[in-house]
mmCIF file of the N, C-alpha and C atoms, coordinates in Angstrom:
data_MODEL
# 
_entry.id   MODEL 
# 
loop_
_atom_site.group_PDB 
_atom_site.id 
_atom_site.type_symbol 
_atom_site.label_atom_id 
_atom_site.label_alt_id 
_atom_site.label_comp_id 
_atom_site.label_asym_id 
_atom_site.label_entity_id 
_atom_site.label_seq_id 
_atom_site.pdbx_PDB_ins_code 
_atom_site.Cartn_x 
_atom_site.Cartn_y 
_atom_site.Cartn_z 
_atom_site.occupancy 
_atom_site.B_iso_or_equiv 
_atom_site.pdbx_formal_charge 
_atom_site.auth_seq_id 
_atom_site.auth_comp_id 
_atom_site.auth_asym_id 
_atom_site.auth_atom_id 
_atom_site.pdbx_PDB_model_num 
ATOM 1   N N  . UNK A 1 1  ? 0.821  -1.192 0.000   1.00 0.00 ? 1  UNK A N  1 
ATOM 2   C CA . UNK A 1 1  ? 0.000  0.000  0.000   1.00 0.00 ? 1  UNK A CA 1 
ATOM 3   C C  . UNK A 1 1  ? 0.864  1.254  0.000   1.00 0.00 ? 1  UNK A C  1 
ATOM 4   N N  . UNK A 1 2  ? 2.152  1.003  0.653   1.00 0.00 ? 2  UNK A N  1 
ATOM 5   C CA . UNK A 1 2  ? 2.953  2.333  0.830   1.00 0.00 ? 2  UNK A CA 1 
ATOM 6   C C  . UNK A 1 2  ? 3.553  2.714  -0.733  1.00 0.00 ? 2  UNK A C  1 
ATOM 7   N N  . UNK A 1 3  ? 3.850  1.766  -1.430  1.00 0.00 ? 3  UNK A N  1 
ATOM 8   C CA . UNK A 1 3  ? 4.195  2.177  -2.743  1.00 0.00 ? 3  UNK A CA 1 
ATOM 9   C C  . UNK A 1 3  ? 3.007  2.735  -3.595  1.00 0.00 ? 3  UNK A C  1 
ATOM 10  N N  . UNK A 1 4  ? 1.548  2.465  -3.796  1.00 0.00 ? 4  UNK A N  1 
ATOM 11  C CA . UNK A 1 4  ? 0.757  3.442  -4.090  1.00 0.00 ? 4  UNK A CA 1 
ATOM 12  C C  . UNK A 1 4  ? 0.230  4.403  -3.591  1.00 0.00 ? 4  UNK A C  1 
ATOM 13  N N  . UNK A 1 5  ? 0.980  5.089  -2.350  1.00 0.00 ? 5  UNK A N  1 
ATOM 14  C CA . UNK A 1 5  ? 0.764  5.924  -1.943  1.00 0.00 ? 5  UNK A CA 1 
ATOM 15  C C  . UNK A 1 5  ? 1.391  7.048  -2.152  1.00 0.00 ? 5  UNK A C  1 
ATOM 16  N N  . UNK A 1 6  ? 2.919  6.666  -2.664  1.00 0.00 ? 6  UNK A N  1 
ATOM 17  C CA . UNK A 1 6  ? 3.783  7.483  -3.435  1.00 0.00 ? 6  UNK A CA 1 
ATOM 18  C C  . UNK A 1 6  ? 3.655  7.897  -4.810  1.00 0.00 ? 6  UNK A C  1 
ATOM 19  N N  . UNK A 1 7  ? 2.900  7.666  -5.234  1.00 0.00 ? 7  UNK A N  1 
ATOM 20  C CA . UNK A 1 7  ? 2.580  7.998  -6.860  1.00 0.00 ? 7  UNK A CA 1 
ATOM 21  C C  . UNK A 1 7  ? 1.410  8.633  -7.106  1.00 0.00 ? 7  UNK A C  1 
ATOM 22  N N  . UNK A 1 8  ? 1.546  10.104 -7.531  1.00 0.00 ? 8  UNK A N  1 
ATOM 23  C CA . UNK A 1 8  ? 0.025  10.553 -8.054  1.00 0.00 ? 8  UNK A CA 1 
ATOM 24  C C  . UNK A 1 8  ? -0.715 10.187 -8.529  1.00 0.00 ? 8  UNK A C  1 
ATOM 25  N N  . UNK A 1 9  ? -0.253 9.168  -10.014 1.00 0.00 ? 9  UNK A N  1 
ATOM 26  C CA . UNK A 1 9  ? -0.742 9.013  -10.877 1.00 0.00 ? 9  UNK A CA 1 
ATOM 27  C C  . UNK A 1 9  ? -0.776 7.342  -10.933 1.00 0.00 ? 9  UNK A C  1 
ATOM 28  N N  . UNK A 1 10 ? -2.100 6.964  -11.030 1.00 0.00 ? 10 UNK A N  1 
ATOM 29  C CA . UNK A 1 10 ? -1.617 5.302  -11.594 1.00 0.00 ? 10 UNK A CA 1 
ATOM 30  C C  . UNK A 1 10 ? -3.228 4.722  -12.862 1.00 0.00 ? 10 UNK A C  1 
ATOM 31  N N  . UNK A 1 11 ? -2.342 3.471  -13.106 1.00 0.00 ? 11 UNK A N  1 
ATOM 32  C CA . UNK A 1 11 ? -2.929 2.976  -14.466 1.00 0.00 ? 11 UNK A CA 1 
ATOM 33  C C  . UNK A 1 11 ? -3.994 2.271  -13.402 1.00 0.00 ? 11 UNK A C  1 
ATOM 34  N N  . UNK A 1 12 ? -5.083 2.466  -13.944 1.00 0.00 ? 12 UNK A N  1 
ATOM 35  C CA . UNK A 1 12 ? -6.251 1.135  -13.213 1.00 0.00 ? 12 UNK A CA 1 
ATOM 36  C C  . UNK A 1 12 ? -7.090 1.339  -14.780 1.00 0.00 ? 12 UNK A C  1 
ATOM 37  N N  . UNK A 1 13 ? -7.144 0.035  -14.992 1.00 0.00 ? 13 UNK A N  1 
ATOM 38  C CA . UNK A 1 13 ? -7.656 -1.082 -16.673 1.00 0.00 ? 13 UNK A CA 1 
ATOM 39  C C  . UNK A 1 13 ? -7.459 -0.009 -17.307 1.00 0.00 ? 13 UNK A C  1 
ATOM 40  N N  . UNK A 1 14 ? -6.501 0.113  -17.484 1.00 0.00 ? 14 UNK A N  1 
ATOM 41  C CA . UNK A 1 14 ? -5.658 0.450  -18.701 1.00 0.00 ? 14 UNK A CA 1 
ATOM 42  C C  . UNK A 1 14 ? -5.497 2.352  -18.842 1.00 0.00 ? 14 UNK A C  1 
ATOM 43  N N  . UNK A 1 15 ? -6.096 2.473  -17.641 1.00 0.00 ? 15 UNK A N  1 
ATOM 44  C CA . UNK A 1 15 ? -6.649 4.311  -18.049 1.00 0.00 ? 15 UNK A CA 1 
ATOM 45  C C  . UNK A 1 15 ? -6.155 5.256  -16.808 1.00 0.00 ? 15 UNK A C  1 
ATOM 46  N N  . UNK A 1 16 ? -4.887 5.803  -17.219 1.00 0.00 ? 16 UNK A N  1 
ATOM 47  C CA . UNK A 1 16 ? -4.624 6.921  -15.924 1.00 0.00 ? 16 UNK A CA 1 
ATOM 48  C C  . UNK A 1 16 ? -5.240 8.002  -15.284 1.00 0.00 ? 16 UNK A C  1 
ATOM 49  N N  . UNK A 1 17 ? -5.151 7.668  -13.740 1.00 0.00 ? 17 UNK A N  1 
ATOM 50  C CA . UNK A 1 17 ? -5.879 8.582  -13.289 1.00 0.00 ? 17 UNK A CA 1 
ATOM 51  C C  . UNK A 1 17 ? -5.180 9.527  -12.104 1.00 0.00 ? 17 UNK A C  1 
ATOM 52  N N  . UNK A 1 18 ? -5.661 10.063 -11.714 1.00 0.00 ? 18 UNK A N  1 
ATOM 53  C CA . UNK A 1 18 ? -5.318 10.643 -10.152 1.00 0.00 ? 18 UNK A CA 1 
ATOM 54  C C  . UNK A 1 18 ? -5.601 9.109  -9.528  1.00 0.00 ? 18 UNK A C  1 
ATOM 55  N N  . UNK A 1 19 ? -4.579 9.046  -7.977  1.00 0.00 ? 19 UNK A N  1 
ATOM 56  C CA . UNK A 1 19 ? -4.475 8.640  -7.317  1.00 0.00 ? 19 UNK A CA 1 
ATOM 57  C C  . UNK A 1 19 ? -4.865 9.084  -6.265  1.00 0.00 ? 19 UNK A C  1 
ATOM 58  N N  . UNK A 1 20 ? -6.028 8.683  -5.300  1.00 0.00 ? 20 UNK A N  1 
ATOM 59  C CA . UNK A 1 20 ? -6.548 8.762  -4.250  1.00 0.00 ? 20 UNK A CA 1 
ATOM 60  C C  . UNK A 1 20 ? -6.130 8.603  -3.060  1.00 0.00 ? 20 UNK A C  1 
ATOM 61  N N  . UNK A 1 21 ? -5.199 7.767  -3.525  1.00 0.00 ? 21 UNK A N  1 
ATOM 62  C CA . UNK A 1 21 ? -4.271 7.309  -2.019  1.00 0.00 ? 21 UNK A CA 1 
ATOM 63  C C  . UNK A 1 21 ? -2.888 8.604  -1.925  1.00 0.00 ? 21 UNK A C  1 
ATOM 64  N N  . UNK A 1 22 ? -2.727 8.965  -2.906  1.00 0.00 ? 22 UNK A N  1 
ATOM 65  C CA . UNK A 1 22 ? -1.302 9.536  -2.907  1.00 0.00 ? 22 UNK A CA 1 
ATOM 66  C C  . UNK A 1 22 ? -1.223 10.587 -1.914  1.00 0.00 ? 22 UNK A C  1 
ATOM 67  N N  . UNK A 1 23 ? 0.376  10.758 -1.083  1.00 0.00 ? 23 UNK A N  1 
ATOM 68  C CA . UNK A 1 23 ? 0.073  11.339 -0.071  1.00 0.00 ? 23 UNK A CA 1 
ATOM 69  C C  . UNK A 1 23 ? 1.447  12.483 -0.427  1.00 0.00 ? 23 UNK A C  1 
ATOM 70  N N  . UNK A 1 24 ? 1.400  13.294 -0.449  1.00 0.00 ? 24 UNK A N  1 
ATOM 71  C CA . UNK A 1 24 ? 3.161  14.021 -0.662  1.00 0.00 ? 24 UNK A CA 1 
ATOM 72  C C  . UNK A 1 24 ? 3.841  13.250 0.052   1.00 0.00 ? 24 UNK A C  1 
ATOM 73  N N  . UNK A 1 25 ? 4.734  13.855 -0.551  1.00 0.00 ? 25 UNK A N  1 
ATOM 74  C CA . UNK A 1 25 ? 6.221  13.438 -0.262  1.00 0.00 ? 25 UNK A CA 1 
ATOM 75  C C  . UNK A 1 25 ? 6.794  13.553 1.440   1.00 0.00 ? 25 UNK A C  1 
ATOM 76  N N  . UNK A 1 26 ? 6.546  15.244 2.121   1.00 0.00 ? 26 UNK A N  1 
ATOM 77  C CA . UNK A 1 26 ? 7.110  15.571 3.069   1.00 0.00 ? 26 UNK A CA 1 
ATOM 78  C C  . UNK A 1 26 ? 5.727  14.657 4.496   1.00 0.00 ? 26 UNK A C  1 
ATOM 79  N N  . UNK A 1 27 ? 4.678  14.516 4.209   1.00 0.00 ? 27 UNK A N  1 
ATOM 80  C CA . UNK A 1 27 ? 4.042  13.769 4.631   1.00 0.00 ? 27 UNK A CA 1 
ATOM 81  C C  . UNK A 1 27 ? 3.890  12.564 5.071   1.00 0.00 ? 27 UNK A C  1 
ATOM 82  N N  . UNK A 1 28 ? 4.072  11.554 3.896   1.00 0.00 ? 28 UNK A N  1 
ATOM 83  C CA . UNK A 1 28 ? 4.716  10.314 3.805   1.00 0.00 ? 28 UNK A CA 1 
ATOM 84  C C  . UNK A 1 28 ? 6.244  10.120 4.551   1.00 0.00 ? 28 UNK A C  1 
ATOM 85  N N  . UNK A 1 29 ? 6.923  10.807 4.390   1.00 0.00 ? 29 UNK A N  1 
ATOM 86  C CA . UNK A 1 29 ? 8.510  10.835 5.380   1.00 0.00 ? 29 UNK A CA 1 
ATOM 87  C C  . UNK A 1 29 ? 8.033  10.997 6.782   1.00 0.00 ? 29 UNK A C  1 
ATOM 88  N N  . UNK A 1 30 ? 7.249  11.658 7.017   1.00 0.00 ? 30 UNK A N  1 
ATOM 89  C CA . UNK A 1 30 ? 6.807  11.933 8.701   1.00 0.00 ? 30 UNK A CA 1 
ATOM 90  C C  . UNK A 1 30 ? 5.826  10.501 9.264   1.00 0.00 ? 30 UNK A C  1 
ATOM 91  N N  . UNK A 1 31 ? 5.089  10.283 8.075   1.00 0.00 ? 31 UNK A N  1 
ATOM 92  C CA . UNK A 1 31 ? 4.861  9.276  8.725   1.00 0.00 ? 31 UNK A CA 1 
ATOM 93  C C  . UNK A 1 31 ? 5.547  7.667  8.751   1.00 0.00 ? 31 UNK A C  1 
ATOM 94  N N  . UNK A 1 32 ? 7.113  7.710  7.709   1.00 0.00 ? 32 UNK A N  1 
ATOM 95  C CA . UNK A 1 32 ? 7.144  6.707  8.053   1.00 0.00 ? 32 UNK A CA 1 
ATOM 96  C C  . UNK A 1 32 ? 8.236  7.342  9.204   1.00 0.00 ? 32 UNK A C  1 
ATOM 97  N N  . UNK A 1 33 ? 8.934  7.973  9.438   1.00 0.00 ? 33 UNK A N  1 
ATOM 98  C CA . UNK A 1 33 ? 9.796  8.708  10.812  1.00 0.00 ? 33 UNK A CA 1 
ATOM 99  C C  . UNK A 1 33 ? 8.799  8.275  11.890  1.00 0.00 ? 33 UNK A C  1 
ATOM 100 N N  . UNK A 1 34 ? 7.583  8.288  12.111  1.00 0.00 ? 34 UNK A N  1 
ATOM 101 C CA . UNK A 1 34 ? 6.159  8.021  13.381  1.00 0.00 ? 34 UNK A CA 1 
ATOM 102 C C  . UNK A 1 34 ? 6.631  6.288  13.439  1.00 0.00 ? 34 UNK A C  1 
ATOM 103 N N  . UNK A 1 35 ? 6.314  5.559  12.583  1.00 0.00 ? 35 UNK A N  1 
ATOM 104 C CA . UNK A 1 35 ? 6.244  4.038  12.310  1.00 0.00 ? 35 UNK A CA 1 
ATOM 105 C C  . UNK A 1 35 ? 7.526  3.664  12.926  1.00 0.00 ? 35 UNK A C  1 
ATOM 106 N N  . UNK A 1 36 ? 8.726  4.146  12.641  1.00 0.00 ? 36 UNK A N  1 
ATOM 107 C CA . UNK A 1 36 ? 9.982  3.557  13.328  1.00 0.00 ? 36 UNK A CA 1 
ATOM 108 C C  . UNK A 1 36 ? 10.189 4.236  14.641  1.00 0.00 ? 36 UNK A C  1 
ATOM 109 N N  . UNK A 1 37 ? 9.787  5.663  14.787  1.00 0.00 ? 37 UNK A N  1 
ATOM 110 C CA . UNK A 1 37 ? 10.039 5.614  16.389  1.00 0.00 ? 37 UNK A CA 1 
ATOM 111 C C  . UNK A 1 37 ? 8.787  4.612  17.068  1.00 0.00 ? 37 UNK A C  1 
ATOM 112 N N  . UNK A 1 38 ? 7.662  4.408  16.878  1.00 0.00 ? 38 UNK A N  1 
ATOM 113 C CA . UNK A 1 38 ? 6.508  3.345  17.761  1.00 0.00 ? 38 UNK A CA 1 
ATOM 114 C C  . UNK A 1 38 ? 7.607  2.123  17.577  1.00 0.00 ? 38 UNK A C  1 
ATOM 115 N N  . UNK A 1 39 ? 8.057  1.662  16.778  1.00 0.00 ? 39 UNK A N  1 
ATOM 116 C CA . UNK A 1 39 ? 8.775  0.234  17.126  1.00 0.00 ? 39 UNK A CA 1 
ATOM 117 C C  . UNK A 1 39 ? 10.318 0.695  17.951  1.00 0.00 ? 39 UNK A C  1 
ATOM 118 N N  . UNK A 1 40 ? 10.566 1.655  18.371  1.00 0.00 ? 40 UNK A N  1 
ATOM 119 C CA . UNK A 1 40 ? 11.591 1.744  19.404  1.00 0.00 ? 40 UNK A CA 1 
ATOM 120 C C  . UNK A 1 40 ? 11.052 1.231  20.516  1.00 0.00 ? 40 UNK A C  1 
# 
């Protein structure tokens, strides 16, 4: 899921669209920075 979350844009049957999941960039870094400090 984390790799389509990085991409604006993706193919679903055959036809590009916006991506719903996509999260920026500086966003996505914070939350995976959250994910490794909880497993400290």
């Amino acid at each position: 899921m984390d790799i389509l979350r990085t991409h604006p844009m993706v193919i679903v049957g055959g036809i590009l669209q916006e991506n719903p999941f996509f999260v920026p960039p500086d966003e996505f870094l914070r939350e995976l920075r959250g994910r490794r400090d909880l497993r400290r």
